[in-house]
C-alpha positions in Angstrom: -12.3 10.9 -9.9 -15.3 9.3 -11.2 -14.1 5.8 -12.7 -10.6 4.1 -12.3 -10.5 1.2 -15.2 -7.6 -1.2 -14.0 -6.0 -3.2 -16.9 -3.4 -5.9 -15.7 -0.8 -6.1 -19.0 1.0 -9.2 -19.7 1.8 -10.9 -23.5 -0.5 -8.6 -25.3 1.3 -6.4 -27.2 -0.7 -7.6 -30.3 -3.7 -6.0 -28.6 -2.9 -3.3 -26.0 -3.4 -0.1 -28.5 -6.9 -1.1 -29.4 -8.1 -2.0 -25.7 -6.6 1.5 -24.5 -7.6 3.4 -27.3 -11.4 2.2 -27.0 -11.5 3.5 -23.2 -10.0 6.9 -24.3 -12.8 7.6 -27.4 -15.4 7.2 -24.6 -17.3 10.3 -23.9 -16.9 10.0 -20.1 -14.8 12.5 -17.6 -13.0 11.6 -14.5 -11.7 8.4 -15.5 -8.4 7.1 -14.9 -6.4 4.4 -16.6 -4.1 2.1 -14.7 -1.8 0.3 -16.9 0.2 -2.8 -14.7 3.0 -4.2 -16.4 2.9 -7.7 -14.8 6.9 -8.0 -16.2 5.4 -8.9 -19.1 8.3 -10.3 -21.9 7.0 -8.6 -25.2 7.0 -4.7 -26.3 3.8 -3.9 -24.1 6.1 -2.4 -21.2 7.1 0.4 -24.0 3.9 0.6 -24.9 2.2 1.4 -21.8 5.1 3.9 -21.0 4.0 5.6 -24.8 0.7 6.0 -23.0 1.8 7.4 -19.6 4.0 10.1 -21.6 1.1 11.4 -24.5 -1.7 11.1 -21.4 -0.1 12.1 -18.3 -3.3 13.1 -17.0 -5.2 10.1 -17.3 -3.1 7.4 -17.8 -0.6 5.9 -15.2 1.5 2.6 -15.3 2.9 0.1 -12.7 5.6 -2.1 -13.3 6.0 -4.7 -11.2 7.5 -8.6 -10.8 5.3 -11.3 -12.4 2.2 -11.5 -9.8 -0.1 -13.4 -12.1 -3.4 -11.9 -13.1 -4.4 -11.7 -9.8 -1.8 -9.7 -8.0 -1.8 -7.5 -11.4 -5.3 -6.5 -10.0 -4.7 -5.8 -6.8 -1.6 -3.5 -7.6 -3.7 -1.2 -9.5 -6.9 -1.4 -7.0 -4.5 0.0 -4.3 -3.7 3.0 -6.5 -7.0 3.3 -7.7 -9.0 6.7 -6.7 -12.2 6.2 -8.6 -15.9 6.1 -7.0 -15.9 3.4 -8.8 -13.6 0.6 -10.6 -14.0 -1.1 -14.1 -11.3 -4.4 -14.3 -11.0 -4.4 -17.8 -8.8 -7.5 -19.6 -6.1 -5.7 -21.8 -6.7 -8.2 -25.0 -10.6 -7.4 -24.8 -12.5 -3.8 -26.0 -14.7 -2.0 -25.7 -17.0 -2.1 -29.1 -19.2 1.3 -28.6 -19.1 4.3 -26.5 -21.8 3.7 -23.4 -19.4 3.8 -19.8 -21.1 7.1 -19.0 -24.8 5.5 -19.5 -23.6 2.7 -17.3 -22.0 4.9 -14.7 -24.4 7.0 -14.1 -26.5 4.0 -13.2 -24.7 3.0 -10.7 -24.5 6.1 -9.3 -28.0 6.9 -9.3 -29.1 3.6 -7.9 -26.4 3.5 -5.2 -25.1 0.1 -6.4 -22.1 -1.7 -4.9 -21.9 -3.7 -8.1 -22.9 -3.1 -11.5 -23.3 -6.6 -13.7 -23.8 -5.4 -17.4 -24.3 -7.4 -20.6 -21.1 -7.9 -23.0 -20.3 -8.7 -26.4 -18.1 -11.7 -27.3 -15.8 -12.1 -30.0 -14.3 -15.7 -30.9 -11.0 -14.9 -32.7 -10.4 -18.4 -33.8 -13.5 -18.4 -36.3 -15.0 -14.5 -36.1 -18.3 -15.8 -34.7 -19.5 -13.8 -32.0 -23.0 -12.4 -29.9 -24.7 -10.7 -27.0 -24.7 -12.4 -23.6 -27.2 -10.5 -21.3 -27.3 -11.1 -17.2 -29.2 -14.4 -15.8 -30.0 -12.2 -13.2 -32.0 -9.9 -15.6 -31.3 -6.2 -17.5 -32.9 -3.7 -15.0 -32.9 -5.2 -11.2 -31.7 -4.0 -8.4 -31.2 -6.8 -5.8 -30.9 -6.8 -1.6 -27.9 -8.2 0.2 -30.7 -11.2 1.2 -31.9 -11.2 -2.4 -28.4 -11.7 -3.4 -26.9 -14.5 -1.5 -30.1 -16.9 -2.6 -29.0 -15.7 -6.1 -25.4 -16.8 -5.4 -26.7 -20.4 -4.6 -27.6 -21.0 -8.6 -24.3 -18.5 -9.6 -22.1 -21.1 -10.8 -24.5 -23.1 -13.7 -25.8 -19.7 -14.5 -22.2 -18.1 -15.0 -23.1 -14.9 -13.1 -20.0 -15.3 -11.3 -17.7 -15.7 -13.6 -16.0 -12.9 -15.2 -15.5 -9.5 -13.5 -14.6 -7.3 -16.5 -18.9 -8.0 -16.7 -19.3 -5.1 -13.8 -18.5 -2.3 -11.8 -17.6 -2.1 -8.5 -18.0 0.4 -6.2 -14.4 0.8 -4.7 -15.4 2.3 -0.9 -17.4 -1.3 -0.8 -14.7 -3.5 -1.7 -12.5 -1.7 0.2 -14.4 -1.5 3.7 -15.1 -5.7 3.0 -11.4 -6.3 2.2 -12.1 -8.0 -0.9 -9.7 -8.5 -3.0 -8.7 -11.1 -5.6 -6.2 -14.3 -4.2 -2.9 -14.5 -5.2 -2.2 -18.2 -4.9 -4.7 -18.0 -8.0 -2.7 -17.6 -11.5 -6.1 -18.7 -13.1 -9.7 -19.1 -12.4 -9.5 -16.1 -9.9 -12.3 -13.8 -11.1 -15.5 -16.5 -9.8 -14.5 -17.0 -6.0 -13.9 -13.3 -5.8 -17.2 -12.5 -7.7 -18.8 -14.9 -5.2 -17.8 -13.2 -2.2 -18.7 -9.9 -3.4 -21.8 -11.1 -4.7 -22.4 -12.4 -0.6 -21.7 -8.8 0.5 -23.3 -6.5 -1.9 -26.4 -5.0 -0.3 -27.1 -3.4 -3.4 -26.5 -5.1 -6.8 -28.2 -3.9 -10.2 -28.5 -5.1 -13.4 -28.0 -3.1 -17.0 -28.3 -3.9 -20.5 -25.8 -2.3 -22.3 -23.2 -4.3 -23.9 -20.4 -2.6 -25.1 -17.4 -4.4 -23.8 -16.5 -7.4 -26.2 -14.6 -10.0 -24.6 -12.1 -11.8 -26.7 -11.2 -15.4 -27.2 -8.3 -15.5 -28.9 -7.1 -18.2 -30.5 -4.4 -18.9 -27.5 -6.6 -18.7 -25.3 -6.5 -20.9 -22.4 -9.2 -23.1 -23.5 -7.2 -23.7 -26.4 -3.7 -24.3 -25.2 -1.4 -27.5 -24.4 -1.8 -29.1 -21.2 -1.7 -27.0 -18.4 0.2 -28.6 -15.7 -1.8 -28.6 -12.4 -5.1 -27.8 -13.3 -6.8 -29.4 -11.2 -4.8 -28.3 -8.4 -5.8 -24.7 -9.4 -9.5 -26.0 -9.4 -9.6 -27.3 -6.6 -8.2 -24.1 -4.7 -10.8 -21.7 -6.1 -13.6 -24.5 -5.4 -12.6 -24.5 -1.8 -12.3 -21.0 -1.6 -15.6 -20.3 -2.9 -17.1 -22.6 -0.5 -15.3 -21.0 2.4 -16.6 -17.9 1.2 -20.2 -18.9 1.4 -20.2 -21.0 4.3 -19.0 -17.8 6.3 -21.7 -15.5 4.4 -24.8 -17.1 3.8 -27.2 -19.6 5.7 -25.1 -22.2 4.3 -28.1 -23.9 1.7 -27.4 -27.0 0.3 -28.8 -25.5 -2.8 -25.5 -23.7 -3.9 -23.1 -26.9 -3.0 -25.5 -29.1 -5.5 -25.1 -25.9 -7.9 -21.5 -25.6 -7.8 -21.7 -30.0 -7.6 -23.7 -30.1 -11.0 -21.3 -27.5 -12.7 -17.8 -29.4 -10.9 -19.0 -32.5 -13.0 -20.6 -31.5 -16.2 -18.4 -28.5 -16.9 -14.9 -29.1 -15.0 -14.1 -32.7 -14.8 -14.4 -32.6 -18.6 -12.2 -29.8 -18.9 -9.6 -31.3 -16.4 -10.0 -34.6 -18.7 -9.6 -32.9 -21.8 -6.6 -31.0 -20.2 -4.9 -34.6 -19.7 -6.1 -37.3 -22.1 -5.6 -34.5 -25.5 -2.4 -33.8 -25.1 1.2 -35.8 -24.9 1.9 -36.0 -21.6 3.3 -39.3 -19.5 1.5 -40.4 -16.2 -2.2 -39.4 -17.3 -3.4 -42.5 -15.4 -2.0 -41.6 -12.1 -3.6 -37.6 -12.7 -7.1 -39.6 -13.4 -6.8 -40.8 -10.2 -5.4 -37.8 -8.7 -8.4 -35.8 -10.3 -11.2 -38.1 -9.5 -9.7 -38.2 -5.5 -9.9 -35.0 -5.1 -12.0 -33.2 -2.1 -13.5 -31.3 -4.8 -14.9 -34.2 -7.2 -16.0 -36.6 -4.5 -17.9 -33.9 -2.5 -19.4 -33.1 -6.0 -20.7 -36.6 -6.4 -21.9 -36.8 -2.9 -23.8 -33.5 -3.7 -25.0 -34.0 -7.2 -27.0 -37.5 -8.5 -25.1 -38.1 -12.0 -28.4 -40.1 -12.9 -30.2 -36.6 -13.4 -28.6 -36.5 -16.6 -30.3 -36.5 -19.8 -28.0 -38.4 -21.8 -25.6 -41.7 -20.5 -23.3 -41.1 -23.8 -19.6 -42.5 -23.1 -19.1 -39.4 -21.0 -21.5 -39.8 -18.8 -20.2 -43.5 -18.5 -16.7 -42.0 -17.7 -18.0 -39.9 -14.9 -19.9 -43.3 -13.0 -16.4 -45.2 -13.4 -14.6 -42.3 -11.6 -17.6 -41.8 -9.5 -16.9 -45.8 -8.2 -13.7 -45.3 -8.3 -12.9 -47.7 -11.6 -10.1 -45.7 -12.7 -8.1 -48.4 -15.1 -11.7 -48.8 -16.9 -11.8 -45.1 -16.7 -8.4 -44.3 -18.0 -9.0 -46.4 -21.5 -12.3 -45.0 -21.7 -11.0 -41.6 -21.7 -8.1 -42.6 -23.5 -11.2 -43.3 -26.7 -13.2 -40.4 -26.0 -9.6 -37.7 -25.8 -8.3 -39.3 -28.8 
């Protein structure tokens, strides 16, 4: 078995049939498709079950209690018998045939991972593009090499999403790596990170033929999500923990994963509280701007390095000195 692609199923009946039926019109052999129902409530159960019955060969399902995205991962990387495994997102696609070019990269340059450019597809306004690597379109990177790449990971997005690569399974599996259930979101970056820290051979390809869907439900998009910054907070720590055990431990990635905390996720965990109708947003300010997380991100990171000192960048030096009532109506303007 050449490739096992793991799709984790949950809500997406709306687009199940397309994500399957672009990995079987691939002209690739020796692939497997694991199909895991995380419970999910819709018709996709049925649906993956239609799958298992016409392609008995390829195709197998898992059904299982609600694990979360994570755990939905796991199940089918235990079952998994490829050289190699492609976590693919079951509302996303794959746009043009091209697995067997990428492959047979990775194969023939022994890689551990794969990171490949991808297509992206905004559902809410059918605007989309090509997002290539930060790390480039033909490299092929040392384990040293690699964890000084993994200290500028986070503002350069390398991290992020998984269904961007392949992974070899034997290397995963011989460095136990595997995503953390406690996650139910944000799980792909700290296991990216700590793959990334023990790759010793990582490459880079320019062929993007998976297209990555934001749908209009997407998280980014939803009502408040309660906890956020709980779940932040987790996968900030465990990505830390994860380079402090892997690496020589340069300041250079806290004050990378600092600037991103505070330009990209405080906003988000504001957003998440001041835009939507929820009581106690003053107390969460505070519980957000105490947080290990943000205050090791302002001792790391000099908010005065930033270009522009618009409102929000006034928000951020309140919570920074610990102003929160000054804070709270100013965020209470810039949410509204």
């Amino acid at each position: 078995m050449k490739l096992s692609y793991i799709v984790p199923v949950y809500n997406v009946e709306k687009y199940l049939r397309q994500c399957v039926e672009s990995i079987l019109a691939q002209s690739f052999d020796g692939y497997e498709i694991i199909l895991v129902d995380d419970a999910s409530p819709d018709g996709c159960p049925a649906i993956c079950d239609e799958y298992a019955e016409k392609y008995p060969d390829i195709i197998r399902v898992i059904h299982q209690q609600n694990k979360g995205l994570a755990g939905a991962r796991n199940s089918g990387f235990v079952q998994a018998s490829g050289d190699y495994v492609y976590f693919v997102d079951s509302d996303d696609y794959f746009a043009e045939d091209g697995i067997s070019e990428i492959y047979e990269k990775a194969v023939r340059l022994n890689a551990d991972i794969l990171q490949n450019s991808y297509l992206i597809y905004r559902e809410y306004n059918g605007t989309g593009g090509i997002f290539r690597s930060p790390l480039g379109t033909d490299e092929v990177y040392s384990n040293e090499q690699m964890k000084k790449k993994v200290c500028v990971s986070t503002t350069e997005r390398s991290a992020i999403f998984v269904w961007r690569n392949l992974y070899k399974r034997s290397f995963l599996e011989k460095h136990g790596i595997l995503f953390d259930e406690n996650l139910r979101m944000i799980e792909d970056s700290p296991f990216n990170t700590l793959a990334f820290l023990k790759a010793e051979r990582f490459v880079t390809a320019d062929k993007s033929i998976y297209c990555y869907r934001i749908r209009d439900d997407s998280l980014q998009r939803k009502k408040y999500v309660r906890d956020y910054d709980l779940v932040m907070n987790y996968q900030w720590k465990l990505k830390l923990k994860y380079f402090s055990e892997n690496s020589d431990n340069s300041q250079l990635f806290y004050t990378d994963i600092a600037e991103f905390t505070l330009k990209t996720n405080l906003p988000i965990l504001l957003s998440n509280v001041y835009k939507n109708d929820i009581d106690g947003k003053y107390a969460l300010l505070k519980r957000i701007g105490n947080s290990e997380m943000i205050r090791k991100s302002f001792a790391d990171y000099d908010i005065g390095k930033y270009k522009s000192k618009s409102l929000d960048w006034w928000a951020t030096w309140l919570i920074m000195k610990r102003l929160y009532l000054p804070a709270h109506f100013l965020c209470k303007l810039l949410y509204k």
